[in-house]
C-alpha positions, -999 to 999 in steps of 0.1 A, spaced: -478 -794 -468 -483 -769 -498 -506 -748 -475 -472 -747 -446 -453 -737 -477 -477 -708 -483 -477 -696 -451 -436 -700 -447 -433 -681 -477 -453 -655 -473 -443 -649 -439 -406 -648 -448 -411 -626 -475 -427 -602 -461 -408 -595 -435 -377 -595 -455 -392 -569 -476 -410 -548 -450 -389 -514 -444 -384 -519 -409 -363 -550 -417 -343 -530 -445 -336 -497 -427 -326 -519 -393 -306 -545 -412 -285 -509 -429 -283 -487 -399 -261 -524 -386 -240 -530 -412 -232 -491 -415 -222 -494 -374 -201 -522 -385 -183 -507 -417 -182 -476 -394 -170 -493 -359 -142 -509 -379 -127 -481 -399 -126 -458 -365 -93 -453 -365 -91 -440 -395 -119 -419 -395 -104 -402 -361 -75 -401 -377 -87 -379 -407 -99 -357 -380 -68 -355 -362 -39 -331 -369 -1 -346 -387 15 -326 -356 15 -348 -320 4 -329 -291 33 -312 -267 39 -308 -234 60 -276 -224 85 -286 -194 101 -254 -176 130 -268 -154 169 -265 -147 170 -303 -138 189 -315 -171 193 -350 -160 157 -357 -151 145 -344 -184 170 -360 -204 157 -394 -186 119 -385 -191 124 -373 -226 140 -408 -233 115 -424 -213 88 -410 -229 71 -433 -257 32 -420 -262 9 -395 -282 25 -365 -269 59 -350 -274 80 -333 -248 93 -296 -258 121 -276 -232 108 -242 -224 139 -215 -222 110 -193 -205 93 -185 -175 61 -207 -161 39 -178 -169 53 -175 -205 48 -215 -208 10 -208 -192 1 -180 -220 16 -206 -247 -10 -235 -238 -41 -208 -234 -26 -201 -273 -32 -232 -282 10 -241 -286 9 -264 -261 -17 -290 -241 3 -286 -211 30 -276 -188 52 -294 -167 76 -280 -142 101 -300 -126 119 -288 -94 142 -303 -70 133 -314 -35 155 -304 -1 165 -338 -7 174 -336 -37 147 -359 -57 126 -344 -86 89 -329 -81 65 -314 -101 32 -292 -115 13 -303 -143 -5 -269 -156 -35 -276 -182 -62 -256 -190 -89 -287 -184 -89 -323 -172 -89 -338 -207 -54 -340 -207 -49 -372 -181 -29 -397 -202 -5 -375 -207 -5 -364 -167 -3 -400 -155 25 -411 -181 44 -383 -172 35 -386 -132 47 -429 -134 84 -419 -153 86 -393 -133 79 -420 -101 108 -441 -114 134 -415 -120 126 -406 -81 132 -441 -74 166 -445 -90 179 -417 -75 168 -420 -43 182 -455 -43 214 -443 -59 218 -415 -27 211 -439 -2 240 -465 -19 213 -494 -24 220 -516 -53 199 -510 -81 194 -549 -91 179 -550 -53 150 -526 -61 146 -546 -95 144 -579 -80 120 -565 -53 96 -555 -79 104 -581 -101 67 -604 -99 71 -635 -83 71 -666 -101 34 -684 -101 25 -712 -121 -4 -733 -123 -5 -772 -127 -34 -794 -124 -31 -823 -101 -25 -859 -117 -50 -884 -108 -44 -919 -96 -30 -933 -121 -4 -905 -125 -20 -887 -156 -36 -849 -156 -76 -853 -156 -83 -847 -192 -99 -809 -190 -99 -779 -211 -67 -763 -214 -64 -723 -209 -64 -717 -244 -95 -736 -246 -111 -721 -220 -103 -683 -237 -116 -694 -267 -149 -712 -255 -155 -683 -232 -157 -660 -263 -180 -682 -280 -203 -684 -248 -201 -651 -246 -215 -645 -285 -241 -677 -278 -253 -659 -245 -262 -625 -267 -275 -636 -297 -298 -660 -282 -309 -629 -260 -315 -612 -285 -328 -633 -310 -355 -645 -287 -363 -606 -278 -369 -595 -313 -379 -626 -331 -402 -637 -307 -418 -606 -304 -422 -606 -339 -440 -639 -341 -466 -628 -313 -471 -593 -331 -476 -612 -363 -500 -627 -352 -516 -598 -335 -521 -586 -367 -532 -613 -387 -562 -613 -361 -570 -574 -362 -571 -577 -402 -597 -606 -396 -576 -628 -418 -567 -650 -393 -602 -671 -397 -597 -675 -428 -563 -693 -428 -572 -710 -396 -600 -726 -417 -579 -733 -444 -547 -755 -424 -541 -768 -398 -531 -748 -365 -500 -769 -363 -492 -761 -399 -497 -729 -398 -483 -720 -361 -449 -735 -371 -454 -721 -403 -451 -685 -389 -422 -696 -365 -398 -712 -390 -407 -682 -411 -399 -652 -387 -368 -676 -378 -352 -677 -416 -359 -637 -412 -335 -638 -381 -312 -662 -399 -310 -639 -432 -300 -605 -408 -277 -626 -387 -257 -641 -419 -258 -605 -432 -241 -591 -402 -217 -617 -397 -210 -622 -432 -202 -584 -433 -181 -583 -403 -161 -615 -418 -157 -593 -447 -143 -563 -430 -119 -585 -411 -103 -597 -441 -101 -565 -460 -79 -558 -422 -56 -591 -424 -24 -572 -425 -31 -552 -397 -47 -585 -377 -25 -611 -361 -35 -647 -374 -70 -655 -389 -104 -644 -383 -109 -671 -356 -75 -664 -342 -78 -632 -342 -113 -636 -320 -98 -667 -297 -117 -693 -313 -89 -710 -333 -83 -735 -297 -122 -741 -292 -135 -783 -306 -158 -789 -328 -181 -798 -304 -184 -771 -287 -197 -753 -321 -220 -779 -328 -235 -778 -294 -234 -741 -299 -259 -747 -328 -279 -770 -315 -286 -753 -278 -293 -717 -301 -319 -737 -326 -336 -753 -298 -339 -723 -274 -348 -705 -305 -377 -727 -313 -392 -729 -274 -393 -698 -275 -413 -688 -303 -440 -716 -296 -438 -693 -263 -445 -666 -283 -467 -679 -307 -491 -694 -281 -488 -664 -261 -498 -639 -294 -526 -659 -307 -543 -651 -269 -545 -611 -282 -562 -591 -311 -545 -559 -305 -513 -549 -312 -507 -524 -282 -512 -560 -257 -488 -579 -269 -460 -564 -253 -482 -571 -218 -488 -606 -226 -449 -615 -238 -433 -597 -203 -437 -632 -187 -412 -646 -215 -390 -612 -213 -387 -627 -179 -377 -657 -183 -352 -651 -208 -336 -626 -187 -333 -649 -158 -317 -672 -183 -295 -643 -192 -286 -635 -159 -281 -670 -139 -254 -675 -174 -239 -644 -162 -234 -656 -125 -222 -693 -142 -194 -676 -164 -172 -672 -128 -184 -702 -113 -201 -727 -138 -197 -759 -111 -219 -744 -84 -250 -763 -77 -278 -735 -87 -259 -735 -122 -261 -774 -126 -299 -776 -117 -303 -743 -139 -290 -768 -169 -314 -790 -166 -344 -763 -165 -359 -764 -204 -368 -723 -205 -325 -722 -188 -309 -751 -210 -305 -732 -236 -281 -707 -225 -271 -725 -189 -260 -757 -205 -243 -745 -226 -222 -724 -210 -217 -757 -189 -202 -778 -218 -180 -745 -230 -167 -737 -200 -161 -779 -184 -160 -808 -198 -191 -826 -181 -201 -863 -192 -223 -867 -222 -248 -881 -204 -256 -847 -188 -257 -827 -220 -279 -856 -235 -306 -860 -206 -305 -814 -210 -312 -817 -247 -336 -845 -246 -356 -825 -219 -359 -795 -238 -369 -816 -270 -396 -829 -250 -407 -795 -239 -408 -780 -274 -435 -810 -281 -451 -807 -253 -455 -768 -260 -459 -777 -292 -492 -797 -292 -505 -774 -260 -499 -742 -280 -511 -756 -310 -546 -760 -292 -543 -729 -275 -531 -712 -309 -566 -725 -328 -591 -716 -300 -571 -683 -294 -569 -668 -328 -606 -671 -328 -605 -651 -298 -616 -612 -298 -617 -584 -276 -590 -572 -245 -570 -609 -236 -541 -597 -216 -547 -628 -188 -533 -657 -184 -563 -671 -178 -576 -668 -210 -558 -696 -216 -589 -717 -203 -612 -704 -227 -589 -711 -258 -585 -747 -249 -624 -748 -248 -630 -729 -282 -603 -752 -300 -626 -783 -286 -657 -767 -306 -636 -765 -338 
């Protein structure tokens, strides 16, 4: 157990301390600090004085309506001059734009937005949809329609939506729509962080690893422990490395958040949609990242203990990349329909579980027989990998020279037998 400890350690700690960890973990946190002070940091940038919008016409009631209708970044200003004049103001740099409004042969407003480039469209379409309205009153007013007609045509219709009462005259007891937004979040954070905890971390296990064998060192520890010991050694190692940058992050975007309460509404977990998502659902959340986590890295350990160079690794792992971006994608498909039958079988599919299952038990509520029988398949698939890869892992890190088969898998098992 001392010589597990060894390796944990010194896995752990060197990783934590290696630049590449430092400068990445920074860069992060700086995007985070950075993302959510934007607005600020735009506004510093930004002139006091809002943009304005020249409008050349003789129509005083229009304007009078779109000037009061007008509630955006941009200020209206009359013109008392000509077009051209109000043309030669925005290639000054007065205005942004120009607007003329004339009057139709039927006596409805038109207009010409003027701007030097297309960069300018929020104010165009604001302007183009008041400007759609004050048609529409008018035109209703001519043609003696009441206005409360036109407002109750557009009004949207009244749709609600009830669930149907079972037998027994009670709704089936589901997730309620606050429920749902909540746990949708949450499967939606699950979904990427597993993705990309499995990209990078596993990775790092197999290149590890790769290392380890080009340095020659690897005999020498494999002589020393056990490949068990020392396999899950390097994988709970390289995982409290993912654990330390992932409470960094989120401990740093909680931080920021609450600096940001005033201008928030509700808590942090409000404020993200989770205040309506159980308990359950973030303990399952926990337990379906851990254990995708750890069958993947005895993926990825197996897989890097087959190579002695560095530049193969990347060969050898694409078969995981794979398989964790089928995972990735068959969740993606599940989010609109997470009752279809491919999704259901997908749950019960160890390298799928992880993510597919789930999204299941966010997204339904499914008996707990099914999230049971899912978990206790993908426990016994992390053994099973477990004592294989351990095998593969003793025989293979003896192993020199090109290995960028599968089969080479063979010839691992054998050289673990002579050990």
């Amino acid at each position: 157990m001392n010589k597990f400890w060894i390796v944990f350690s010194h896995t752990y700690l060197s990783k934590v301390k290696s630049k590449s960890f430092i400068v990445t973990t920074a860069i992060i946190l700086a995007l985070i600090v950075l993302m959510s002070n934007i607005q600020s940091i735009i506004g510093m940038f930004d002139s006091e004085e809002a943009d304005q919008v020249a409008v050349v016409t003789e129509q005083e009631e229009v304007y009078s309506q779109l000037e009061s209708r007008t509630e955006a970044d941009f200020e209206l200003d009359r013109f008392d001059g000509t077009l051209e004049e109000a043309q030669d103001a925005v290639h000054d740099g007065e205005y942004i734009s120009v607007l003329e409004i004339r009057e139709s042969e039927e006596g409805l407003p038109e207009a010409t937005y003027y701007s030097r480039d297309y960069t300018s469209q929020m104010a165009q379409n604001t302007l183009e949809n008041q400007l759609q309205q004050i048609k529409v009153e008018m035109a209703t007013n001519q043609s003696g329609i009441d206005p409360a007609v036109i407002a109750s045509i557009y009004e949207p219709v009244h749709f609600e939506n009830e669930l149907i009462a079972t037998g027994d005259g009670e709704v089936s007891d589901v997730k309620t729509e606050e429920e749902l937004n909540g746990a949708r979040g949450l499967v939606y954070v699950i979904l990427f962080l597993l993705y990309m905890a499995v990209i990078m971390y596993g990775n790092m296990i197999a290149m590890d690893i790769a290392n380890e064998k080009t340095s020659r060192v690897m005999e020498i520890l494999i002589s020393s422990s056990s490949p068990v010991s020392q396999m899950f050694a390097k994988i709970f190692g390289i995982g409290l490395v993912g654990l330390t940058q992932m409470v960094l992050l989120l401990g740093t975007g909680y931080f920021v958040i609450m600096q940001k309460q005033d201008e928030l509404i509700g808590g942090f977990f409000e404020f993200f949609g989770l205040s309506d998502v159980s308990i359950s659902t973030f303990i399952y959340a926990i337990i379906f990242f851990l254990l995708g986590y750890f069958l993947y890295a005895t993926l990825s350990a197996m897989l890097g203990s087959l190579v002695s160079r560095t530049e193969d690794v990347q060969q050898l792992m694409t078969p995981v990349t794979f398989l964790i971006i089928a995972a990735f994608m068959i969740s993606m498909v599940g989010l609109s329909m997470p009752e279809s039958t491919f999704v259901v079988i997908s749950s019960y599919i160890p390298f799928f579980s992880p993510m597919v299952m789930f999204l299941r038990v966010g997204l339904l509520d499914i008996p707990f027989w099914e999230v049971g029988l899912s978990i206790l398949i993908l426990i016994a698939t992390i053994v099973v990998f477990a004592i294989i890869g351990a095998k593969i892992y003793r025989g293979g890190v003896l192993m020199y020279g090109t290995s960028t088969s599968l089969k080479d898998f063979k010839k691992a098992l054998q050289l673990s037998k002579k050990e």
